[in-house]
N, C-alpha and C positions, 0 to 999 in steps of 0.2 A: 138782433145779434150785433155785437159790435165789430165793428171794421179791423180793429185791434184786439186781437185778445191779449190779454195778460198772460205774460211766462213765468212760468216758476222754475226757480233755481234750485238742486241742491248743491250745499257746498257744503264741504266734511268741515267740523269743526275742528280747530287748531290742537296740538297734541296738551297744551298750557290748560286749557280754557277749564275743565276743574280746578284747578289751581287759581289762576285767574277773578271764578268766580265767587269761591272761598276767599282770598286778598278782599274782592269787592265788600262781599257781607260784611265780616271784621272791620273794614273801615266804617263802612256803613253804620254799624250797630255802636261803633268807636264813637263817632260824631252824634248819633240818637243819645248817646250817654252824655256828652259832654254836655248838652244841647238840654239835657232834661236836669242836669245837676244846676245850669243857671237859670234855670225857670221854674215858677212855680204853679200848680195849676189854680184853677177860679173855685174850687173850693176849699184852698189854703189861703187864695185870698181874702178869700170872707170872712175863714177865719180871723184873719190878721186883721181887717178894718172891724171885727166885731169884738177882739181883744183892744184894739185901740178904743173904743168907743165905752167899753167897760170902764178903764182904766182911766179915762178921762170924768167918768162921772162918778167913778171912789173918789179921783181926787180932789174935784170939785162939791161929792157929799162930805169929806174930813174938811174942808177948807171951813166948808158952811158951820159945821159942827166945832171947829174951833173958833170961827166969830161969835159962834150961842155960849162959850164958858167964859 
């Protein structure tokens, strides 16, 4: 047994604190948004380096193909 026990408090919550924690979420969910609008995910990026990668070897097969005429 411990020498101390631990005490438990209750304390009434404040008359705000739904309000409070509705303000919280909204910001919360405000910043997740802002936050995902500048980022992209890992398989947008793949996309994008596997569109780069395309577009580099059309333009590199039309280059060829205008040295052969």
């Amino acid at each position: 047994m411990r020498q101390n026990p631990i005490q438990s408090l209750r304390v009434p919550l404040s008359d705000s604190f739904e309000e409070d924690m509705k303000r919280i979420r909204e910001e919360r969910e405000k910043l997740v948004q802002e936050i995902s609008e500048k980022c992209i995910t890992a398989s947008d990026f793949t996309k994008i380096c596997q569109d780069n990668v395309l577009s580099v070897k059309k333009k590199e097969d039309n280059k060829n193909n205008c040295q052969k005429e």
